[in-house]
N, C-alpha and C positions, 0 to 999 in steps of 0.2 A: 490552545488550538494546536492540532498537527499541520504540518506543513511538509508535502511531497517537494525535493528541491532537487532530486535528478528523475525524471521520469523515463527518460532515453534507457538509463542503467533497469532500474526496476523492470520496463519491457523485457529488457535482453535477458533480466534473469527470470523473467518467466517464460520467457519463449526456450531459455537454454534446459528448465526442470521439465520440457514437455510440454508445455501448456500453449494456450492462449489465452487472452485476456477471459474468454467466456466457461471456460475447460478450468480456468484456475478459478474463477468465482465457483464455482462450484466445490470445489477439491475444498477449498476454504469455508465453505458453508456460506455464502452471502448471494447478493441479485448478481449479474451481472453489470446491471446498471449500477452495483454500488461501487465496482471495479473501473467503469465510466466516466464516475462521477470522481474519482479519486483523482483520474488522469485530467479530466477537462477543469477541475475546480482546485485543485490541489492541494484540495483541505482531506482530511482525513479522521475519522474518530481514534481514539484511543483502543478501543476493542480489534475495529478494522486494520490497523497497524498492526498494533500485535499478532495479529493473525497471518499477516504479510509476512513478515521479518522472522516466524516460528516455523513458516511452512516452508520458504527460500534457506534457512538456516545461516541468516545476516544480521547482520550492528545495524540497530534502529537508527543508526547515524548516518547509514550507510543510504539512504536514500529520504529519509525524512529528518524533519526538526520540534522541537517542541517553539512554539512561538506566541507571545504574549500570556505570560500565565500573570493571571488575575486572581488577586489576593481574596481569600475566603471569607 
């Protein structure tokens, strides 16, 4: 599971590239509500990260974490 652990920072650097939360779900290809759900649940897919942290040009560390990986 991903795990969002500064969400204050992630805003500011979408607000800083332009955006708003509803302006970058888009830019990123996703709902908006998945930009929503990111922020109020703060769980995150793997896909949806990576797409954060490619579009911002940031360390996946720099706002998330990888949490409970469960053996295959």
């Amino acid at each position: 599971m991903i795990e969002l652990t500064d969400g204050k920072k992630l805003y500011e650097l979408i607000l800083m590239s332009g955006n708003n939360k509803s302006d970058f779900a888009k830019k990123i290809d996703v709902t908006p509500a998945t930009i929503t759900y990111v922020f109020k649940n703060k769980r995150v897919t793997p896909r949806v990260a990576k797409l954060i942290v490619d579009e911002l040009d940031i360390n996946f560390n720099d706002v998330f974490k990888v949490k409970e990986l469960k053996e295959a």
